[in-house]
C-alpha positions in Angstrom: -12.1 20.2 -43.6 -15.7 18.6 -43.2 -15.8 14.8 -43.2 -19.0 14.1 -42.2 -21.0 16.8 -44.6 -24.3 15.2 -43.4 -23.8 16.7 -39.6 -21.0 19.5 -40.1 -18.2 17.9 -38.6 -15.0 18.6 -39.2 -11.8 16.5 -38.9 -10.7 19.4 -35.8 -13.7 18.3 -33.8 -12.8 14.7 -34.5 -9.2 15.4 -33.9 -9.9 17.2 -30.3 -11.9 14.5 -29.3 -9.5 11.7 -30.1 -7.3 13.3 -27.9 -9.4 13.8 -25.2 -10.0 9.7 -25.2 -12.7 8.9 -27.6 -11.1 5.5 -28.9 -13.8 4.1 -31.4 -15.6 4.8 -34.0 -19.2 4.3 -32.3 -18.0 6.7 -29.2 -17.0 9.4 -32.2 -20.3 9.1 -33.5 -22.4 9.5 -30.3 -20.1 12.7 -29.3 -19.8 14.4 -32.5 -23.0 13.5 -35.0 -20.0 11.8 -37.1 -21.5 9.2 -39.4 -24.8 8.7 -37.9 -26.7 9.8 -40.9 -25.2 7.8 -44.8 -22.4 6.5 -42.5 -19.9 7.3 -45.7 -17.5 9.2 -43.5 -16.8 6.4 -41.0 -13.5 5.1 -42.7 -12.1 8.6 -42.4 -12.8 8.4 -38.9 -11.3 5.9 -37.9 -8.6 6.6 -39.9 -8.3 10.0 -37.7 -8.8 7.9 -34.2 -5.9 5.4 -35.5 -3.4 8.7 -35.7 -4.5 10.3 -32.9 -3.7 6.7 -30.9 -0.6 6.3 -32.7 0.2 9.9 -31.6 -0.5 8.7 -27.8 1.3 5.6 -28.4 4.9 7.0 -29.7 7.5 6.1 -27.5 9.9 8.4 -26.2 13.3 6.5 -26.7 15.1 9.2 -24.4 12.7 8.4 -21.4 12.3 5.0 -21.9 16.7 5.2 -21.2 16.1 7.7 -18.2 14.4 4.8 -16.5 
């Protein structure tokens, strides 16, 4: 799915580079082209960083009672 029509990018390349550490909004923009233009997508965007953190962030109860 496109979220940023305006620079063709879709919410895998935002996905993909959550993951590989872009953590804000302004980063997402400079790597991808993501809301530099009408800026309309950028709630989206963040919306996709905040699961992608969330995702990193999960704790694993079993490891945290292995240590």
């Amino acid at each position: 799915m496109y979220v940023c029509i305006c620079n063709g990018v879709t919410d895998r390349q935002i996905r993909e580079a959550a993951e590989a550490g872009c953590d804000s909004v302004s980063e997402m923009t400079m790597r991808t082209g993501a809301g530099a233009s009408c800026g309309s997508c950028l709630g989206l965007v963040a919306e996709l960083i905040d699961e992608a953190r969330a995702r990193r962030a999960l704790p694993l109860p079993v490891l945290a009672r292995a240590a």
